[in-house]
C-alpha positions in Angstrom: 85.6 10.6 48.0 87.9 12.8 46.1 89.6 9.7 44.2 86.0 9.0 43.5 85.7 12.3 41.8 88.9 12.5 40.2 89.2 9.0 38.3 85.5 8.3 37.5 83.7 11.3 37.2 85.9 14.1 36.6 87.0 12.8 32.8 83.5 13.1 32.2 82.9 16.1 33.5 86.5 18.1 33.2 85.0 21.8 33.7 85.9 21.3 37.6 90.0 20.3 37.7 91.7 18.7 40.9 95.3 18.1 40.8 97.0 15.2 42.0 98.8 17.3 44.8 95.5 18.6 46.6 94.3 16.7 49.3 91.2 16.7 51.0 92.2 18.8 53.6 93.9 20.9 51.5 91.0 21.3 49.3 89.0 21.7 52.5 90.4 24.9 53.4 91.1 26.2 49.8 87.9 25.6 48.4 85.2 24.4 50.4 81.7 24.6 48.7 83.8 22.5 45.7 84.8 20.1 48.6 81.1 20.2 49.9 79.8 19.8 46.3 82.3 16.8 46.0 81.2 15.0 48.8 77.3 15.2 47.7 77.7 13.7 44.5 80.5 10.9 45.4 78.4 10.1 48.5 76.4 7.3 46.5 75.9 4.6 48.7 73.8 5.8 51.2 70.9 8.0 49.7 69.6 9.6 52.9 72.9 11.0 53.6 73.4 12.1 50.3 69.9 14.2 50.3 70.8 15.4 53.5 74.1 16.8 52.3 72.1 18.1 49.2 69.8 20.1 51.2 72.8 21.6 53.6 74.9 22.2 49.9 71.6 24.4 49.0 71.1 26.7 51.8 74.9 27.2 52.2 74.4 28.0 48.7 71.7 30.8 49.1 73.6 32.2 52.5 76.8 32.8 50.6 75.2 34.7 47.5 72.5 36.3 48.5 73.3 37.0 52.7 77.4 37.5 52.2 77.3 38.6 48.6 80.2 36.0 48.2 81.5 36.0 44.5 84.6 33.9 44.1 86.0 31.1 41.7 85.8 27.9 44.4 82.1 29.1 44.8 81.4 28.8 41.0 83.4 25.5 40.8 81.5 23.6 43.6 77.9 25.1 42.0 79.1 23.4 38.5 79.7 20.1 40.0 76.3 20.1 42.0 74.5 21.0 38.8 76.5 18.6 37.3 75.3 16.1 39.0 72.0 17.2 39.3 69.9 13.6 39.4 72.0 13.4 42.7 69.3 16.1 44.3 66.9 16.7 42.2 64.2 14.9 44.3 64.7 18.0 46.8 63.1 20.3 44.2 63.2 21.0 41.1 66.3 23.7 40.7 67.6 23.1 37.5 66.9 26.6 35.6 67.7 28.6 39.2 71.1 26.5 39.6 72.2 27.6 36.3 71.1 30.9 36.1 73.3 31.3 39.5 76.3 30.0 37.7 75.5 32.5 34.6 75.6 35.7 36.5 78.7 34.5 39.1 80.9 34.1 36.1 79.3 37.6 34.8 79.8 39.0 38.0 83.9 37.1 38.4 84.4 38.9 34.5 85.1 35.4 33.3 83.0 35.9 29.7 85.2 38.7 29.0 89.3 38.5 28.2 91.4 40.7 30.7 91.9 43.1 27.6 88.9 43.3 26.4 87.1 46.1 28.2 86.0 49.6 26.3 85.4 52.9 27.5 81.9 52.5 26.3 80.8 49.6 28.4 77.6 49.9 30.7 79.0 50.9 34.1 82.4 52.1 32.5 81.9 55.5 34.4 82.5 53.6 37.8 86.0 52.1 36.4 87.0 55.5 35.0 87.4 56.6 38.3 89.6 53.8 39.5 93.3 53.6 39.7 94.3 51.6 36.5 95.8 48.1 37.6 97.6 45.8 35.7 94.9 43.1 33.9 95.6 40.0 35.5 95.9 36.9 33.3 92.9 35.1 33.0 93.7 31.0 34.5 93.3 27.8 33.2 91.0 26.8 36.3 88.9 30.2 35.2 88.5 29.2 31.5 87.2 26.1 32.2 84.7 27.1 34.5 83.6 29.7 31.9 83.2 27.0 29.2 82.1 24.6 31.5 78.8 27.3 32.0 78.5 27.9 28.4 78.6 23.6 28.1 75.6 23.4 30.7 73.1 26.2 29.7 74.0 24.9 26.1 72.6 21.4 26.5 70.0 22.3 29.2 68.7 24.7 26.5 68.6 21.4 24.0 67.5 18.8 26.3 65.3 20.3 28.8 63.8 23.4 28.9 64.1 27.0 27.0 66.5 28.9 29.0 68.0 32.0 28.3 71.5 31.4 26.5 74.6 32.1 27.6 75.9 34.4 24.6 79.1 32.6 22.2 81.6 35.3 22.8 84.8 35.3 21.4 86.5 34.5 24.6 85.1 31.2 24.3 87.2 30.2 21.3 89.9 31.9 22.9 89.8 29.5 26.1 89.6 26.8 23.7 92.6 27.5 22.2 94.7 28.8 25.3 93.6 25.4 27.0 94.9 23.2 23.7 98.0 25.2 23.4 98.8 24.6 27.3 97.2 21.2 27.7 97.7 21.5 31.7 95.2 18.8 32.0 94.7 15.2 30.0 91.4 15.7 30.0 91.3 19.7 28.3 91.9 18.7 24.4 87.7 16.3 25.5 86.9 19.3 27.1 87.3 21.8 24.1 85.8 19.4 21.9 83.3 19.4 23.9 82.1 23.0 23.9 82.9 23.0 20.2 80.0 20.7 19.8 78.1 23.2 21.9 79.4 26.3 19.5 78.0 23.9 16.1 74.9 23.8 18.6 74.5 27.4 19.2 74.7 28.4 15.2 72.2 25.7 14.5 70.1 27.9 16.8 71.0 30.8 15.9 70.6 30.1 12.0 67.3 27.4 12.4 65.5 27.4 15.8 65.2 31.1 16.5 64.2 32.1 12.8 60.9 29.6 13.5 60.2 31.5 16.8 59.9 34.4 14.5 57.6 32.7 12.1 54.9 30.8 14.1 52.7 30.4 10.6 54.9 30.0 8.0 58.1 28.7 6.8 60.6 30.6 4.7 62.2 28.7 1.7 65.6 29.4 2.5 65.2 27.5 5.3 66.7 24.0 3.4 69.4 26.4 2.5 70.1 27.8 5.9 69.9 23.3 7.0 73.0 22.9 4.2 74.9 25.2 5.4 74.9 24.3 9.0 75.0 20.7 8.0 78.1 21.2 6.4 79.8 22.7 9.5 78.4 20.0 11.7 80.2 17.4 8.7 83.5 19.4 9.2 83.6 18.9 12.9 83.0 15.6 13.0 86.2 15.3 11.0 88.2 16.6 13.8 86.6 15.2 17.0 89.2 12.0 18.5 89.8 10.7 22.2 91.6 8.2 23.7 89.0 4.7 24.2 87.4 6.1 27.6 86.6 9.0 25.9 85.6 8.3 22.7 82.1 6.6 22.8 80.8 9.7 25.0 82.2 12.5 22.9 80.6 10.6 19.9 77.7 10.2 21.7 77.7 14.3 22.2 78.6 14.8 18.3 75.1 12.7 17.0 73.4 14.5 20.0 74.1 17.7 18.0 72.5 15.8 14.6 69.6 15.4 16.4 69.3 18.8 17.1 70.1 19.6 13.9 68.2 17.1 11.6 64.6 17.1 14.5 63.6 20.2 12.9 62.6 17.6 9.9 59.4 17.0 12.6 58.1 20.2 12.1 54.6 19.8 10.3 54.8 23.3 8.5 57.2 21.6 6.4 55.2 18.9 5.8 52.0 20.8 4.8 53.8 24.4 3.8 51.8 27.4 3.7 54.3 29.7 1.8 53.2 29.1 -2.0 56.9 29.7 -2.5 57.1 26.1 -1.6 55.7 23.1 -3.2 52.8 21.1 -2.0 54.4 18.1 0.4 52.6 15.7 -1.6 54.6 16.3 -4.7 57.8 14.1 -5.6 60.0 17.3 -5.5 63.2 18.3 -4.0 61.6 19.7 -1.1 59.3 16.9 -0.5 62.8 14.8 -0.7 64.2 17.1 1.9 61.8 16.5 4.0 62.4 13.0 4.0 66.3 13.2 4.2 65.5 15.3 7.3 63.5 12.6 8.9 65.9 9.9 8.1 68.9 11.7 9.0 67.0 12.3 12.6 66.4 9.0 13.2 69.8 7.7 12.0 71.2 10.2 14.5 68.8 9.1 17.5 70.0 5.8 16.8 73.6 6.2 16.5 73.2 8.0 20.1 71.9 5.0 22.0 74.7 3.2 20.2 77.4 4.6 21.2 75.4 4.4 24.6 76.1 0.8 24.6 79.5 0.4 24.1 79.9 2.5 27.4 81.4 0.3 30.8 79.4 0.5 33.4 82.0 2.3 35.4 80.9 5.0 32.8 77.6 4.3 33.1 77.6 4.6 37.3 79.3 8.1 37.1 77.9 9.7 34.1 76.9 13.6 34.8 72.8 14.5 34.1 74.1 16.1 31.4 74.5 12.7 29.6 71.1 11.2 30.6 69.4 14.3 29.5 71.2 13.6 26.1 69.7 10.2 26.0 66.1 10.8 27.3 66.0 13.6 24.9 66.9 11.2 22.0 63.9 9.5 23.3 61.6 11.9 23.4 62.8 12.4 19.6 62.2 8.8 18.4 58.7 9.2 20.1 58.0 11.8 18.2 59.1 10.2 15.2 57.5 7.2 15.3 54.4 9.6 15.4 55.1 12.1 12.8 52.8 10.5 10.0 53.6 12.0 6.7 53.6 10.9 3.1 57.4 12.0 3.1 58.4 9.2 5.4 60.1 6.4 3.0 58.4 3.2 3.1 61.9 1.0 3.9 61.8 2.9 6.7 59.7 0.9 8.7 62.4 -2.1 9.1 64.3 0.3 10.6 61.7 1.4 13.7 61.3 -2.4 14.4 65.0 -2.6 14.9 65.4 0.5 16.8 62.5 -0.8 19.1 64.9 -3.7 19.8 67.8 -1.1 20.1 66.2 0.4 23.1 65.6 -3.2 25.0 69.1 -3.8 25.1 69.4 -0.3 26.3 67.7 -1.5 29.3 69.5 -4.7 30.0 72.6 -2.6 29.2 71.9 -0.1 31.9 70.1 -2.8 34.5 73.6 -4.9 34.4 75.3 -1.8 35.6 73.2 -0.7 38.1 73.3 -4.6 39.1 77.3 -4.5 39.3 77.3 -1.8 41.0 74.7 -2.5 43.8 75.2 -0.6 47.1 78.7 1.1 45.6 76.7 3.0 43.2 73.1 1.9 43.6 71.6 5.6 45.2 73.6 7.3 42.1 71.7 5.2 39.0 68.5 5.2 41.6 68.3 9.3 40.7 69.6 9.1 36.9 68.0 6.2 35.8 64.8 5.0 38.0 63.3 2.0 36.0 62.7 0.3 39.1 59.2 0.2 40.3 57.5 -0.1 43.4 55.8 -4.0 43.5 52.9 -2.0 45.4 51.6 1.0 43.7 49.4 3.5 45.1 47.7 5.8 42.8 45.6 5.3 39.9 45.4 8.9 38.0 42.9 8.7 34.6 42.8 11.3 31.8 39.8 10.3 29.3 36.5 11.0 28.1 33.2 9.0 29.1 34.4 6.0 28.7 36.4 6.7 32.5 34.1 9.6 33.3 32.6 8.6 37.3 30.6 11.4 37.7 33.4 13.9 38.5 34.0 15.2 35.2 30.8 16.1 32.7 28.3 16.9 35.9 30.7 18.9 37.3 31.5 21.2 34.5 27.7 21.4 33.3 27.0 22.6 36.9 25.3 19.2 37.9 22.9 19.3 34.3 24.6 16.5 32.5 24.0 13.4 32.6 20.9 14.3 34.5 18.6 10.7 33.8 18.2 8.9 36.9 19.4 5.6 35.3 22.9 6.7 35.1 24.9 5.5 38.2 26.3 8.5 40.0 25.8 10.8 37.0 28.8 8.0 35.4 27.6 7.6 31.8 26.8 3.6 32.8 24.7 1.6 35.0 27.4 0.8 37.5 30.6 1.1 39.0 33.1 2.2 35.7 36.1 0.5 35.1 38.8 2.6 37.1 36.4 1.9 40.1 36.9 -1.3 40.0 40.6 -1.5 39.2 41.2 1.0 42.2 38.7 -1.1 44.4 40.5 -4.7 43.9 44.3 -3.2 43.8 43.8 -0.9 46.9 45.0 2.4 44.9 44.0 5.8 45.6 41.9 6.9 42.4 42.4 10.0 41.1 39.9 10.9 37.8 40.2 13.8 35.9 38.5 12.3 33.0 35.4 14.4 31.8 32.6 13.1 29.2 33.1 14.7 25.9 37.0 15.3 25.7 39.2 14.8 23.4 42.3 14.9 23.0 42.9 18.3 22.4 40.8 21.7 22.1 42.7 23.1 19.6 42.9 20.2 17.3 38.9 18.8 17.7 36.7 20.8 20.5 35.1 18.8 22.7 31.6 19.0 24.2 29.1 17.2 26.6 25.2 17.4 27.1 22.7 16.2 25.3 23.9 18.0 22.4 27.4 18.4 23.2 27.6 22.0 23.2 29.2 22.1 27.1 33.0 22.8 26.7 35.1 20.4 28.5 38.6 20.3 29.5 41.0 18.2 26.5 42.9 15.4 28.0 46.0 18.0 27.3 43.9 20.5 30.0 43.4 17.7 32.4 47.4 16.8 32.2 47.9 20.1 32.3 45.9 20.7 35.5 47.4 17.6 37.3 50.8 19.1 36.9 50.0 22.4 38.2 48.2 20.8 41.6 50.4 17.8 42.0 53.2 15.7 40.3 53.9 12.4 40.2 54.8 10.0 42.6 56.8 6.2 42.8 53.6 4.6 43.1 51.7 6.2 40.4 49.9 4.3 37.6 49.0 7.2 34.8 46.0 5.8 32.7 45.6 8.2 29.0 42.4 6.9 27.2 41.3 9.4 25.0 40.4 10.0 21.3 37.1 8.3 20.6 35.2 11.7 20.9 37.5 13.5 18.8 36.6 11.5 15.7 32.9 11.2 16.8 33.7 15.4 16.2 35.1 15.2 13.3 35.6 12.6 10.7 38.2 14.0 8.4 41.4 13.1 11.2 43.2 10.6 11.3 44.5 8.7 13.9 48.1 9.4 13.2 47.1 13.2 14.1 45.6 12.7 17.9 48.4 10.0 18.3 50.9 13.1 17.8 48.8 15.1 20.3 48.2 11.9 22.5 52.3 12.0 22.8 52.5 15.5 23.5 50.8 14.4 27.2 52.5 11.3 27.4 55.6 13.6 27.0 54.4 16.4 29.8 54.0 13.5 32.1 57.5 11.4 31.7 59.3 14.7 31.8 57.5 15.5 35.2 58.5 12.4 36.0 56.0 9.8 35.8 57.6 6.3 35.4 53.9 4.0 34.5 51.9 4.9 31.5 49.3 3.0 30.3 47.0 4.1 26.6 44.4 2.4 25.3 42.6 2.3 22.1 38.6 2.1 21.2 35.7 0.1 19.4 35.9 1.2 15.8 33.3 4.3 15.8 30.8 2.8 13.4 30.4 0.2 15.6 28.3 2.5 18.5 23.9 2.3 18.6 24.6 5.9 18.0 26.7 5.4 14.7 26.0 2.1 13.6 24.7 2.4 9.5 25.7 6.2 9.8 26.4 7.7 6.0 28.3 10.2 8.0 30.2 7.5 9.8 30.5 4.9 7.0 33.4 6.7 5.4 37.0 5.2 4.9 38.8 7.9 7.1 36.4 6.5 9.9 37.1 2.7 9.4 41.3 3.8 9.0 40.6 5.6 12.6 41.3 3.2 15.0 43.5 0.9 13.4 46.1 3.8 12.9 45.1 5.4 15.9 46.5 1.8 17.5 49.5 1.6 15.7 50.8 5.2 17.1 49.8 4.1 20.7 51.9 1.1 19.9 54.7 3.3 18.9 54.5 5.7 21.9 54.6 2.9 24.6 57.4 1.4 22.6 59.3 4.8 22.2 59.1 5.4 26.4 59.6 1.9 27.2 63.2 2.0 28.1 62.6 4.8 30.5 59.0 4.1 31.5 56.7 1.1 32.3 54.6 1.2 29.4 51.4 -0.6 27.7 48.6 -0.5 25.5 45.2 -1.8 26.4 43.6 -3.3 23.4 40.0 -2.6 24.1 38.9 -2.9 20.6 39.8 -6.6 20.5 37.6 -7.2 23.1 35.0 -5.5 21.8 35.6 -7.5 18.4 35.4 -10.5 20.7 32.5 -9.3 22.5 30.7 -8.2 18.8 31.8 -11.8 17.4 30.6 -14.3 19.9 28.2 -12.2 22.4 26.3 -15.0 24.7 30.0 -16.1 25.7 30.2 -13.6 27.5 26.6 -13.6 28.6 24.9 -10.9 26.3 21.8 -11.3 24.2 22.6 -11.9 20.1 19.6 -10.1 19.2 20.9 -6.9 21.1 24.5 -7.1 19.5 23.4 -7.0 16.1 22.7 -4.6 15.1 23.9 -2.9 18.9 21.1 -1.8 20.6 20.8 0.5 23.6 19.4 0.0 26.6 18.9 3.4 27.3 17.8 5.6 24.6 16.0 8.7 23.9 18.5 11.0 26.2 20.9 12.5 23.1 18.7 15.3 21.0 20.1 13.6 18.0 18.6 10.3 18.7 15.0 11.6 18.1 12.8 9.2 19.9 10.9 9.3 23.4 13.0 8.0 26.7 13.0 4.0 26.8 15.0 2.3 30.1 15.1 -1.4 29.3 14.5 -4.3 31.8 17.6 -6.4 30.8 20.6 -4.0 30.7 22.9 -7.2 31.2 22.0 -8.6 28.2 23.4 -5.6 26.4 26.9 -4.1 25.6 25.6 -0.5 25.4 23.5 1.0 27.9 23.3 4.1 25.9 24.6 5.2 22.4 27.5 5.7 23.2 28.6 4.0 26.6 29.3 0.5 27.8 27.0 -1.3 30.6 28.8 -2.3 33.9 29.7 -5.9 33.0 31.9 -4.7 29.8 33.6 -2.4 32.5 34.7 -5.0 34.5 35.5 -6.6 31.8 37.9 -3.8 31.0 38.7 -3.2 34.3 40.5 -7.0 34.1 42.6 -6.1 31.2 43.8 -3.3 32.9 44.2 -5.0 36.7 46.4 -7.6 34.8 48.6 -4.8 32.7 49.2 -3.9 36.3 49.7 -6.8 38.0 52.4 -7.5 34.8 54.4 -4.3 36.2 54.5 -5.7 39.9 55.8 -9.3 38.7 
């Protein structure tokens, strides 16, 4: 266990030192929530011990702070290594912000972010240590320092990777430990450590100087922000010059130094730079320098997230097998990044670019082979550990079928619901469904024996606040956005091993309005892709539509018969393609191409059993319930015969046909 610690994880985690001289008994009764700590993360071959451990670590945890009001060093230490290691636990319950917020205010309360010296007589609670006999400042340890950076390293990254936590303030005493620990060099491992944290510093003015400054500034932009970019470009530039290791160390601390590009270079994503609204700036469209800056931003990010995953890959898979969370995080947030990248459509992107995406796509397959052989090599040694960090295994049986959409999955849970059981309120609709018969998600749940849960609601889209959606015969009932109905999920539930996450949404929301484009809901579409993967969802499927001029409702519409319609779906496509690529080394991902059977369907009808004369033009079976169709009710005699029961919605047989490219997009995961 402790030789476990201290030759394959501690180099990579070097906050925590253990000296060749302490043994496990010795560290035992010195320091026992480290040695507890210890034993949860090295304790990787049998995960129901190690969750057990976890749970006991926790409460001894809580009973120490909060019932003794313990506040000691070894306490600190052993809480750094189980945050550390967080993918260890964190299927206990999510801890991650409490954990570090506990090891922020112990190394408050131990004095650790201040030098011995360094107290004034005008500090809050300085009338208390007025009154106390004046001691001799002890001198602050090694073993103290790096527990104090090793805090500052943590909320650092968790505040880039994960979530907006409340930073842990750059003092001065941090470059002092940094240079105390490089002068003294107790440890092999202290000269990665500093470099580390210095990273972290770079990190902390890009924040400071960038990130905070567009808090301030929700709507606009200020022009000196390409200046304020330079100038902390060119201290990122200067310390890359100075960051060397050994060959263990190296690919990770290089891996750490592009980490900080990324952080640097993503705020190139940022539309209001695209489309400025301060007239100080030019129009994006122009061939200017800021339009090029733009563009040198969003290449410079994607050269970054690339150079991440890497320098990934030239990692051993001893490396791999003992990495900290704090390394995953960096390479799932490099993810996220490229996601988002492949989705930010804007006329500063360069062309020659696009090369580059198809060989990044490749870049993340041998990610996955890369990470599967080491998980394969080490099998039962270190199998629990990459089961927590990196879970691309799947269940062969899954369990749950959970659909965000619009009509097109709408069962008669969504649109009656919210219009208080008013619409769809015709008797010909099947359970109020928006077809004649069982929908497509019925069926796939029925034949794969999954528990269906359907959030989808007629009239969505994919997001309010971008194009509002609507139901009833007018569509004048507001309905929950797919975003609301992700957003609900997560507050009720979260996902499990077994889930399959269906997101099929944005026909409505060009139905609503025909100036988008698709490269705009596929931006919004992978803002709920992202809320799901980071709650940890590990199989998404998306799916794209029948162009929208192709509907009863639409068909030989002026209104629809516009290019930025006919672009629609096409783009809209290509971003789902992107997004399921972007996630796919992390995720089981796919794309349901339901417009090319549709295409199929429109081409060559009586194959699949449907009457010519009813496919073109597309005819209705149902017609006369929509205000804006203008004619008296009409139920038709022959529903099979059609593709649409109504002007908008597919009959029963196309949703089993549906239903079959989904079963087998399934059935593809369990092989």
């Amino acid at each position: 266990m402790l030789e476990t610690y201290r030759q394959e994880m501690m180099p990579l985690f070097p906050f925590v030192w253990i000296g060749l001289d302490e043994t496990p008994e010795k560290l035992f009764q010195e320091r026992p929530m480290l040695y507890m700590a210890i034993m949860v993360v090295t304790r990787q071959e049998n995960i129901e011990v190690q969750q057990e451990l976890a749970q006991k670590y926790r409460e001894e945890i809580g009973r120490r702070i909060w019932t003794v009001a313990e506040k000691n060093l070894q306490l600190l230490q052993g809480i750094l290594v189980f945050l550390a290691w967080y993918q260890t636990h964190w299927v206990l319950g999510h801890q991650l912000s409490n954990l570090m917020y506990m090891a922020m205010s112990l190394a408050t309360e131990l004095g650790l972010d201040k030098e011995p010296s360094s107290g004034t007589r005008t500090a809050p609670g300085v009338l208390t240590e007025i009154t106390k006999k004046q001691e001799p400042q002890p001198v602050r340890t090694s073993d103290e320092r790096r527990c104090h950076l090793g805090v500052f390293w943590l909320n650092s990254l968790l505040r880039i990777c994960v979530k907006d936590i409340v930073p842990m303030p750059s003092r001065p005493s941090i470059n002092n430990s940094c240079s105390v620990l490089e002068a003294g060099l107790e440890s092999p491992w202290d000269t990665y450590l500093t470099q580390l944290v210095r990273i972290q510093l770079v990190a902390s003015s890009i924040s400071a100087t960038l990130y905070q400054d567009l808090e301030r500034n929700e709507a606009q932009i200020s022009h000196t922000l390409f200046m304020a970019t330079s100038h902390v470009e060119r201290q990122v530039q200067d310390l890359g010059a100075t960051l060397h290791q050994g060959s263990r160390l190296q690919a990770p601390l290089t891996m750490s130094f592009h980490m900080l590009q990324v952080y640097l270079y993503k705020i190139g994503i940022d539309e209001r730079l695209h489309e400025p609204t301060n007239p100080n700036l030019l129009p994006a469209a122009d061939p200017s320098p800021h339009a090029l800056r733009c563009s040198y931003l969003l290449v410079s990010c994607l050269n970054a997230v690339k150079a991440v995953i890497e320098n990934f890959l030239l990692l051993t898979s001893p490396t791999i097998l003992s990495m900290p969370y704090t390394y995953w995080i960096q390479m799932g947030h490099c993810i996220n990044m490229f996601s988002r990248l492949l989705v930010t459509h804007s006329t500063l992107w360069d062309p020659n670019l696009v090369t580059g995406i198809h060989d990044f796509t490749s870049t993340l397959e041998r990610l996955a082979v890369k990470i599967e052989g080491a998980m394969s090599e080490g099998a039962g040694l270190y199998g629990s550990f990459l089961a927590h960090a990196y879970p691309v295994d799947h269940p062969s049986k899954f369990s749950r079928l959970v659909v965000f959409g619009d009509s097109f999955s709408d069962n008669g849970n969504g649109s009656w619901v919210v219009s208080n059981g008013t619409w769809p309120v015709d008797p010909a609709y099947y359970h109020h469904s928006f077809s004649n018969g069982a929908k497509w998600n019925d069926v796939v749940a029925k034949q794969l024996g999954l528990e269906l849960i359907n959030l989808a609601t007629g009239g969505a889209t994919t997001n309010n606040d971008f194009v509002a959606g609507g139901t009833g015969a007018e569509s004048t009932i507001p309905v929950p956005s797919a975003a609301d109905q992700v957003l609900s999920f997560l507050s009720w539930d979260k996902p499990q091993a077994g889930d399959i996450f269906v997101h099929w949404i944005g026909a409505n929301d060009i139905l609503f309005n025909t100036s988008i484009t698709g490269g705009q809901v596929t931006s919004l579409i992978n803002e709920n892709v992202n809320r799901l993967f980071q709650a940890g969802a590990k199989t998404i499927i998306l799916a794209n539509y029948l162009n929208a001029t192709t509907f009863p409702a639409t068909y030989n519409s002026s209104a629809y018969n516009v290019p930025s319609v006919q672009d629609y779906v096409p783009a809209l496509t290509k971003g789902l393609e992107q997004i399921a690529a972007g996630y796919s080394a992390y995720a089981k991902t796919a794309v349901i191409d339901v417009q090319e059977l549709f295409n199929d369907m429109f081409s060559d009808p009586e194959s699949y059993g449907f009457d010519e004369d009813y496919v073109n033009p597309p005819t209705a079976c149902l017609t006369g319930v929509y205000t804006s169709e203008g004619v008296p009710r009409h139920l038709c005699s022959d529903p099979e015969k059609h593709i649409f029961f109504d002007s908008y919605h597919p009959v029963k047989e196309v949703h089993a046909l549906v239903a079959k490219l989904f079963v087998e997009s399934i059935e593809g995961f369990s092989a």
